[in-house]
C-alpha positions as CSV (number, residue, x, y, z in Angstrom):
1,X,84.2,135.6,104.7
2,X,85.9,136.4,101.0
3,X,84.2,136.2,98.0
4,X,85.1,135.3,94.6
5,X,87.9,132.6,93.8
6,X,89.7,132.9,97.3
7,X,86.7,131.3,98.3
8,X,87.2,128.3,95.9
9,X,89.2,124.9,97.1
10,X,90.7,122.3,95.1
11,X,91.5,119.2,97.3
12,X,94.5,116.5,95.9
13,X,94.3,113.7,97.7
14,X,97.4,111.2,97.7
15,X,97.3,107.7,99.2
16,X,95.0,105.0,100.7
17,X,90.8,105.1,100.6
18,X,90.9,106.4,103.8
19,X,92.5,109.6,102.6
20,X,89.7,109.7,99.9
21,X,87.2,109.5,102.7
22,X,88.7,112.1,104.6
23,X,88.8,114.2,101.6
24,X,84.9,113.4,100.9
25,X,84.6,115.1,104.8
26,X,87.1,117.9,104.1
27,X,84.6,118.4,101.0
28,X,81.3,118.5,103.1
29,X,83.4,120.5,106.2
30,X,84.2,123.8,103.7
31,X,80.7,123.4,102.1
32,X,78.8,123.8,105.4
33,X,81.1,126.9,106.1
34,X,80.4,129.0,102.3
35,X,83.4,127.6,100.4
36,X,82.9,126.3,96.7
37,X,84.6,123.2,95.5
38,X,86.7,124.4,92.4
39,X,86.6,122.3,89.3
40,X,90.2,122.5,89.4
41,X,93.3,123.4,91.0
42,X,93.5,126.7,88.7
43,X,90.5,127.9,89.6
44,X,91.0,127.5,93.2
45,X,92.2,130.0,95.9
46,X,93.1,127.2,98.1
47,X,94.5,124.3,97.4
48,X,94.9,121.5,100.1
49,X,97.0,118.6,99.4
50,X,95.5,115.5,101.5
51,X,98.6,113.2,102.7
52,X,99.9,109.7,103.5
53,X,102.9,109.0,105.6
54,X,102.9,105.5,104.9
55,X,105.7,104.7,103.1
56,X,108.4,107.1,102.4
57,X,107.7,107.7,98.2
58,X,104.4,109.4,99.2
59,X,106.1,111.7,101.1
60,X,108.6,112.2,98.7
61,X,105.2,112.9,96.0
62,X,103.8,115.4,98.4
63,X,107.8,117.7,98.5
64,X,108.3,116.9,94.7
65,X,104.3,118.8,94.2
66,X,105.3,121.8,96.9
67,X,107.9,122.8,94.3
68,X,105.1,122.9,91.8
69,X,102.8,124.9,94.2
70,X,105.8,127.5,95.1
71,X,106.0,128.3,91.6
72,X,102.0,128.8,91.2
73,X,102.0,131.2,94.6
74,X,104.6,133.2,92.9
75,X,102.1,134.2,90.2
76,X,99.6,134.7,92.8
77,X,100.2,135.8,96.0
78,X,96.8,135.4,97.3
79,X,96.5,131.5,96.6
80,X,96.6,129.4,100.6
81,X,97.9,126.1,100.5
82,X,97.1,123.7,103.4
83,X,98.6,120.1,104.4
84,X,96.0,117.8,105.3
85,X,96.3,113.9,106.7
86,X,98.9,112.0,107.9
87,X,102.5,114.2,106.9
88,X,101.3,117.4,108.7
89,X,100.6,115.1,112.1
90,X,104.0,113.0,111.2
91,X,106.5,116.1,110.4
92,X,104.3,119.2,112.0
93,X,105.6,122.2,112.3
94,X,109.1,121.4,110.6
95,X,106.6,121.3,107.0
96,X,106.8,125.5,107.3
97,X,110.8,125.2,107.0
98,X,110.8,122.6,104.4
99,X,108.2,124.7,102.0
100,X,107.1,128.1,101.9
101,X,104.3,127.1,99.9
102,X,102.8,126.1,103.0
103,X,100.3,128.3,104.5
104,X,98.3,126.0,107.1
105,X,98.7,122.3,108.7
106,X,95.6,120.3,109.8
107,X,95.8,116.8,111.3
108,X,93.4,113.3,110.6
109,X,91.1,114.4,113.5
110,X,90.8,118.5,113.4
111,X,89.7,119.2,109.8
112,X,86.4,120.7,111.9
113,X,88.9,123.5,112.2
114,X,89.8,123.9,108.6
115,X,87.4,126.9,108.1
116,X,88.8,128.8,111.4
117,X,92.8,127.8,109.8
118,X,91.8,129.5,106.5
119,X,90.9,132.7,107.8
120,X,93.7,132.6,110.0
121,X,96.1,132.0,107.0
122,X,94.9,135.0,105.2
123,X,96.3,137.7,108.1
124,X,100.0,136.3,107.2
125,X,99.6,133.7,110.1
126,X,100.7,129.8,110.0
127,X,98.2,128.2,112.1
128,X,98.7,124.2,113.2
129,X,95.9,121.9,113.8
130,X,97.1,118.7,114.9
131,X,95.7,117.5,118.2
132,X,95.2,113.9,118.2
133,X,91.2,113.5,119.3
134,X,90.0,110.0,120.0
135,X,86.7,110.5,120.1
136,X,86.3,112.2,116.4
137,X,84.5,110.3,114.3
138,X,83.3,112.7,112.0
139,X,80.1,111.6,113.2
140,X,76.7,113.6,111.4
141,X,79.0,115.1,108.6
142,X,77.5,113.9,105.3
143,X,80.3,113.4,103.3
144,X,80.7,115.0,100.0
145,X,81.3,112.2,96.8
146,X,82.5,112.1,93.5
147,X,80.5,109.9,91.3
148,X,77.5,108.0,92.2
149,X,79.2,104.3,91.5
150,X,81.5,103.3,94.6
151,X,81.4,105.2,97.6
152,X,83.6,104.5,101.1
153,X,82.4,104.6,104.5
154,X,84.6,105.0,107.2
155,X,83.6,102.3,110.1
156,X,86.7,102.9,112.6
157,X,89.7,105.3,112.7
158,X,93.2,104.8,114.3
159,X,95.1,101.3,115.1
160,X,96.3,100.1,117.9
161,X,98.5,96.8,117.0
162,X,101.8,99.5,116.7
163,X,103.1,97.3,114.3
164,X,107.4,97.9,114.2
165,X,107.8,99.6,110.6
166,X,104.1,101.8,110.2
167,X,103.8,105.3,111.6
168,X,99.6,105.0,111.5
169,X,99.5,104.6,115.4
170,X,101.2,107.8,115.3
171,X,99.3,109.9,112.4
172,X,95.7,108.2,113.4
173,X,96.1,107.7,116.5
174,X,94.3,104.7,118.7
175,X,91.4,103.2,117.4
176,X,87.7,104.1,117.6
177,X,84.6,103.2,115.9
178,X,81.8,104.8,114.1
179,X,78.6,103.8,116.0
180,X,76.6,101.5,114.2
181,X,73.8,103.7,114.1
182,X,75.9,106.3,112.0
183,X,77.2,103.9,109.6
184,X,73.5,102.7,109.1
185,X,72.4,106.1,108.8
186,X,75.5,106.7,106.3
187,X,74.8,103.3,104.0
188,X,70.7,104.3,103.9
189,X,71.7,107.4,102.3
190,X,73.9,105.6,99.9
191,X,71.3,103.3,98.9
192,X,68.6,106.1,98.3
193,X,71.4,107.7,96.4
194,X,71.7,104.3,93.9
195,X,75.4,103.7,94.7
196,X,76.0,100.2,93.6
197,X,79.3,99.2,95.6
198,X,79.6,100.2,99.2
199,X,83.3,99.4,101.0
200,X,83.3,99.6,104.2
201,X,86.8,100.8,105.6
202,X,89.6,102.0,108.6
203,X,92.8,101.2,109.4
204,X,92.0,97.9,111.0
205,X,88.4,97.4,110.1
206,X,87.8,94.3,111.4
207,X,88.8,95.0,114.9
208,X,85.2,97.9,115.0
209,X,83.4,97.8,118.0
210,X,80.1,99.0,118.1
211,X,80.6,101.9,121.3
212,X,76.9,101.8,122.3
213,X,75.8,98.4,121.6
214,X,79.2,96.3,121.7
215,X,78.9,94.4,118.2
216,X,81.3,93.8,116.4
217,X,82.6,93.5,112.5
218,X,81.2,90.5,111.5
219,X,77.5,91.6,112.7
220,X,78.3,94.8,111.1
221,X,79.3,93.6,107.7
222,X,75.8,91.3,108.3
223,X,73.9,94.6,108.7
224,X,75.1,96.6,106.1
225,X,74.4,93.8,103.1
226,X,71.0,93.7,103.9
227,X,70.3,97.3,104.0
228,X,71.7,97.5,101.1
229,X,70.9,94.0,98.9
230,X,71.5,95.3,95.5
231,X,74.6,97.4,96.2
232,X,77.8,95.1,96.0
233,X,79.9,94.9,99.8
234,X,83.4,95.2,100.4
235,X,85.9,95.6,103.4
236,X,89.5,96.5,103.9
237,X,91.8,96.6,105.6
238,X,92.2,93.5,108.1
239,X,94.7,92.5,110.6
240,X,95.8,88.5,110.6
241,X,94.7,88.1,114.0
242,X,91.1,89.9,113.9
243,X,89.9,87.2,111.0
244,X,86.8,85.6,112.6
245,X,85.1,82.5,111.7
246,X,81.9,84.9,112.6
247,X,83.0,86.9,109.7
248,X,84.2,84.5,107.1
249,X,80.6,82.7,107.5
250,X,78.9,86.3,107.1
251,X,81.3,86.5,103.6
252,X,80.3,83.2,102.8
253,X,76.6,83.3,103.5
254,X,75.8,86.7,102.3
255,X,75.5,86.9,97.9
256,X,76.3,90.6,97.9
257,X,79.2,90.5,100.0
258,X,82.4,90.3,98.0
259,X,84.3,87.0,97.7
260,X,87.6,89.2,98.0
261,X,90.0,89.7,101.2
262,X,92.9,91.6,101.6
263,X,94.7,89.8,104.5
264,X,98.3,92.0,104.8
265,X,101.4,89.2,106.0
266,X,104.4,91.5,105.2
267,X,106.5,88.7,105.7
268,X,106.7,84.7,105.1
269,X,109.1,84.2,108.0
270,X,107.8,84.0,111.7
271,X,111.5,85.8,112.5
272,X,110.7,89.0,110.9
273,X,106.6,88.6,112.1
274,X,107.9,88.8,115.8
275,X,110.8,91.4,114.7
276,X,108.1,93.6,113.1
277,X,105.8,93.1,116.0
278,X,102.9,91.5,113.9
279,X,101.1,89.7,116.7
280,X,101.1,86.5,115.0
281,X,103.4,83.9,113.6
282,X,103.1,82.5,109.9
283,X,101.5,79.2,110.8
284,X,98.6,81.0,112.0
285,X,98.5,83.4,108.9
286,X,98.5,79.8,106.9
287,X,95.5,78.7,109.6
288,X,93.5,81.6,108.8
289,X,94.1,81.1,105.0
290,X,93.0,77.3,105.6
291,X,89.9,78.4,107.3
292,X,89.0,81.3,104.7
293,X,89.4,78.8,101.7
294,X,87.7,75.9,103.6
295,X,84.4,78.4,104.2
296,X,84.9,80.5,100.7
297,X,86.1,78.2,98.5
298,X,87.0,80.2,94.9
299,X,87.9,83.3,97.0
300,X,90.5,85.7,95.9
301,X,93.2,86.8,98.7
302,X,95.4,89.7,98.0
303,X,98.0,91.0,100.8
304,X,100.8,93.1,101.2
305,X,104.9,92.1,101.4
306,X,108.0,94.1,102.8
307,X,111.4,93.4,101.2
308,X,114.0,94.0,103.3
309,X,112.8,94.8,106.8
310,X,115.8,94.8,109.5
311,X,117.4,91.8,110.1
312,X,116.1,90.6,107.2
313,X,118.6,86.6,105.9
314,X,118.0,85.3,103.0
315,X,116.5,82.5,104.3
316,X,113.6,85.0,105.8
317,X,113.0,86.2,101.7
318,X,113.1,82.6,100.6
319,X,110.0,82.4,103.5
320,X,108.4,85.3,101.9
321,X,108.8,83.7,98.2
322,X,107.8,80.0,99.8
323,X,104.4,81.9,101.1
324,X,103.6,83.2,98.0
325,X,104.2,79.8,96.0
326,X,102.1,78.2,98.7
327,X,98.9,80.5,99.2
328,X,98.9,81.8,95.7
329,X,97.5,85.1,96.3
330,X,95.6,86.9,93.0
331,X,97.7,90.6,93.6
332,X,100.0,92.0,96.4
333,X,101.4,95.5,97.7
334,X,104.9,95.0,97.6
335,X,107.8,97.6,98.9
336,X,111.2,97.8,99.8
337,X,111.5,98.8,103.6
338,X,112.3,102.6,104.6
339,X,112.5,103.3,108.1
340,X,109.9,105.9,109.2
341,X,111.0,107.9,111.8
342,X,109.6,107.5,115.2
343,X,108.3,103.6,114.3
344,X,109.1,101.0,116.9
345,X,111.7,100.1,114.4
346,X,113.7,103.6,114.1
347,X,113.9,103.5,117.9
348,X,114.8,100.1,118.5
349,X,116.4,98.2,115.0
350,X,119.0,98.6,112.7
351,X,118.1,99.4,109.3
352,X,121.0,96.7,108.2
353,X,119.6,95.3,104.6
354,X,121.6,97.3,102.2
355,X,119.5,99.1,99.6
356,X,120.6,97.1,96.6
357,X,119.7,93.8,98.3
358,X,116.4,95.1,99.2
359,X,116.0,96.1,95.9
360,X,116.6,92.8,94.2
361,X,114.9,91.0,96.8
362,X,111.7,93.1,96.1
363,X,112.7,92.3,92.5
364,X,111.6,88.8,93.1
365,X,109.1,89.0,95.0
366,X,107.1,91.3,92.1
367,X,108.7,88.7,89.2
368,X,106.8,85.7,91.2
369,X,103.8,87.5,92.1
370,X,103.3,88.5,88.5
371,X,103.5,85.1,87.8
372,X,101.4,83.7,89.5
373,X,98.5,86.6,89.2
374,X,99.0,85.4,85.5
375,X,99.1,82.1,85.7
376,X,95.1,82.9,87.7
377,X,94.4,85.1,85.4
378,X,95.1,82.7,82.4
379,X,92.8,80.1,84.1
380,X,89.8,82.4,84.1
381,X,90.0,82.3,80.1
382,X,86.5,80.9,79.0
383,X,84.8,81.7,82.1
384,X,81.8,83.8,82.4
385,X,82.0,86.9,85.1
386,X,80.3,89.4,86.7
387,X,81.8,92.9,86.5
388,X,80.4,95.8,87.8
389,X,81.2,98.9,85.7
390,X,82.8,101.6,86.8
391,X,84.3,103.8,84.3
392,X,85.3,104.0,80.1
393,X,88.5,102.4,79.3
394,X,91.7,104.5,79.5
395,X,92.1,103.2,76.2
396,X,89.1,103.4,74.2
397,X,85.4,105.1,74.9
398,X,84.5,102.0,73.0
399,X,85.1,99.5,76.0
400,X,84.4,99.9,79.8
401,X,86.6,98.6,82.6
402,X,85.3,97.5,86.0
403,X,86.0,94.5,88.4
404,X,84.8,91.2,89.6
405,X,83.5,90.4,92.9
406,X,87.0,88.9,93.5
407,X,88.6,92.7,92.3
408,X,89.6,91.6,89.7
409,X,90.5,94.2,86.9
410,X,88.2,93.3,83.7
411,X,88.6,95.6,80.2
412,X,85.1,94.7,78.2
413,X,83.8,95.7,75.2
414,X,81.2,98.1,75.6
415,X,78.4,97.2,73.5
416,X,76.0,99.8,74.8
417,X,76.8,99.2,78.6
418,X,77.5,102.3,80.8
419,X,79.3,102.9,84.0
420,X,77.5,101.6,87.0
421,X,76.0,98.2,84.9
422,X,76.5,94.7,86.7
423,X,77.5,92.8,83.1
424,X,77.9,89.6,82.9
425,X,81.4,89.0,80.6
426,X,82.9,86.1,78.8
427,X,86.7,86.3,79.7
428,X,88.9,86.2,76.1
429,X,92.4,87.3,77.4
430,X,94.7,88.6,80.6
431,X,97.6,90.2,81.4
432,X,99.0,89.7,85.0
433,X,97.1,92.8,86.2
434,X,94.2,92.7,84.0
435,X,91.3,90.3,82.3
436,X,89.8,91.3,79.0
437,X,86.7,90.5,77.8
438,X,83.2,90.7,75.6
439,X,79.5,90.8,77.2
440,X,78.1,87.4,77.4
441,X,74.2,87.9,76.9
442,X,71.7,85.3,77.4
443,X,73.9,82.8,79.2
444,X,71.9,80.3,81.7
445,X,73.3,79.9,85.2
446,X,75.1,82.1,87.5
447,X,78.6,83.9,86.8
448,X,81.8,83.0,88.8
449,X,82.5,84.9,91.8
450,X,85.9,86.3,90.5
């Protein structure tokens, strides 16, 4: 083992919360073998750029930052860069041809091997560690945090649904789940440690299995809020067709739970659903809404839309816009399709929506989602909330910024408050991605679940 900054890593992670969790494992992984987290990529020897493949921008982020690391491993020759996550498994070995700033490539399920591809990458060698392993869990690695507010656990890895347009089937691999007595284990800790908000995640969380006792999400979600009563509870992501009545009950019954689901439709027209190989058609999207508002009523839904996808008529965006007019969702992911090679879609469907139509059809679809996240926001006005706070403002030390139950952005004045207080705020103002705010002290009742 080396000594001195070349045994120092600096870990940039890009993408969803699973990539943060993975990078809360790398973390732990390089600990347990002597390695020293650096407080920064210039005091690191290594530097490990954790990836998404998702959608073709982050892969663009991760080339346009190579060029950045090329010119810091001309100044020193010494410094290793690894690609972690999703890319390295997507693009393998081609990376090494695309950047020379690349000195080792681990998958989402081999980052036990991390240690073992360092040393290998200090002879001169370009080791590759991207078997797909469906039995890694990362099971008995304590992961390593930052902060001591929100923390993710990892309940399943992988998807199966091999939805047309995503490439997670082949970066994650199939599914598997965490067994309950691990995520227990994991949420205990978190509790002793005095984390206040606990999100329980995977690609498709609400399809976990339990391997040794056979339960399933909504017992687990049950579980985990009472271990942890004072700690707030939330999910993501879920697949249209793996929404329970079980678990909208458990949401509904349980106080800590958040009132908050992210529910992913891509598309408004039942065409497109079957062309992207959903699993579902959108009058059973609209029956799952139906029966989430009917248990939860006040809850807030957020999803995600594709403009654009092939094959993509007008009349399939007007669907899209009709959905959102109809279901009123609080926020929504929303892209332009790019095809990602080797998707169901590359191999089988034409990628036939010119760019400038996608583009003003996304247009749309963000001018009418901003509305109507504003027009929700703008009702909140006068309300009393419950925010937990998780940081200072960008703006001003002076006010804190945390989020509703619902996840709900609030900016509040700070009036002595710190980062990890539940504070109870009287809504004054919103933008269409944001509520602000003033404490509300010695209000009777309860606050709104937004």
């Amino acid at each position: 083992m080396t000594t001195g900054r070349s045994n120092t890593f600096y870990i940039h992670t890009f993408g969803c919360q699973m990539n943060q969790a993975d990078s809360a494992i790398i973390t732990a992984l390089l600990q347990q073998a002597g390695y020293t987290l650096a407080e920064s990529e210039e005091r690191a020897g290594i530097i490990l750029l954790n990836t998404c493949a998702v959608r073709e921008n982050a892969v663009d982020r991760i080339e346009n930052y190579l060029q950045h690391l090329q010119g810091l491993k001309k100044r020193d020759k010494a410094l290793l860069v690894g690609i972690t996550g999703c890319i390295p498994q997507y693009q393998r070995e081609e990376m090494f041809f695309n950047s020379y700033a690349i000195d080792f490539l681990a998958g989402p399920d081999t980052y036990r091997t991390l240690p073992l591809l360092i040393e290998q990458a200090r002879t001169g060698a370009k080791p590759v560690s991207l078997d797909f392993n469906d039995s890694e869990t990362y099971e008995g690695v304590d992961p390593v945090r930052q902060g001591v507010i929100s923390a993710f656990v990892p309940v399943m890895r992988g998807c199966n649904n091999m939805c047309a347009y995503c490439v997670v089937p082949f970066t994650r691999g199939r599914e598997r789940s965490q067994p309950f007595s691990a995520v227990m284990g994991e949420v205990k800790q978190l509790v002793a440690s005095g984390y206040r908000e606990i999100t329980l995640i995977g690609q498709n969380v609400n399809s976990y299995h339990d391997p040794e006792q056979g339960m399933h999400f909504a017992a687990l979600l049950d579980s985990v809020s009472r271990e942890a009563p004072e700690a707030r509870i939330r999910f993501t992501t879920s697949h249209p067709k793996d929404i329970s009545e079980a678990l909208v009950r458990t949401i509904a019954d349980r106080q800590n739970i958040c009132h908050h689901i992210h529910l992913p439709v891509q598309s408004g027209s039942t065409t497109m659903l079957g062309r992207m190989n959903r699993g579902h058609t959108i009058e059973d999207y609209k029956e799952k809404i139906a029966l989430i508002r009917s248990i939860i009523p006040g809850v807030a839904l957020s999803t995600d839309i594709i403009a654009g996808f092939c094959g993509e008529q007008e009349e399939d965006h007007q669907a899209s816009l009709e959905l959102l007019s109809s279901v009123r969702f609080d926020s929504a992911y929303m892209f332009f399709y790019s095809t990602r090679p080797g998707t169901l879609a590359a191999r089988t469907l034409v990628d036939d929506v010119p760019e400038a139509v996608k583009k003003r059809r996304l247009q749309e679809i963000i001018d009418l989602q901003n509305s109507i996240s504003s027009e929700l926001f703008h009702e909140s006005i006068g309300s009393v909330v419950e925010v937990l706070a998780e940081s200072e403002s960008k703006r001003s030390s002076l006010q804190l910024m945390g989020r509703t139950s619902g996840n709900r952005a609030v900016v509040f004045d700070r009036e002595g408050y710190q980062p990890g207080d539940l504070v109870r705020v009287l809504i004054t103002g919103t933008t269409s991605a944001t509520m602000t705010g003033r404490p509300e002290r010695g209000q009777e009742g309860n606050p709104s679940l937004y």
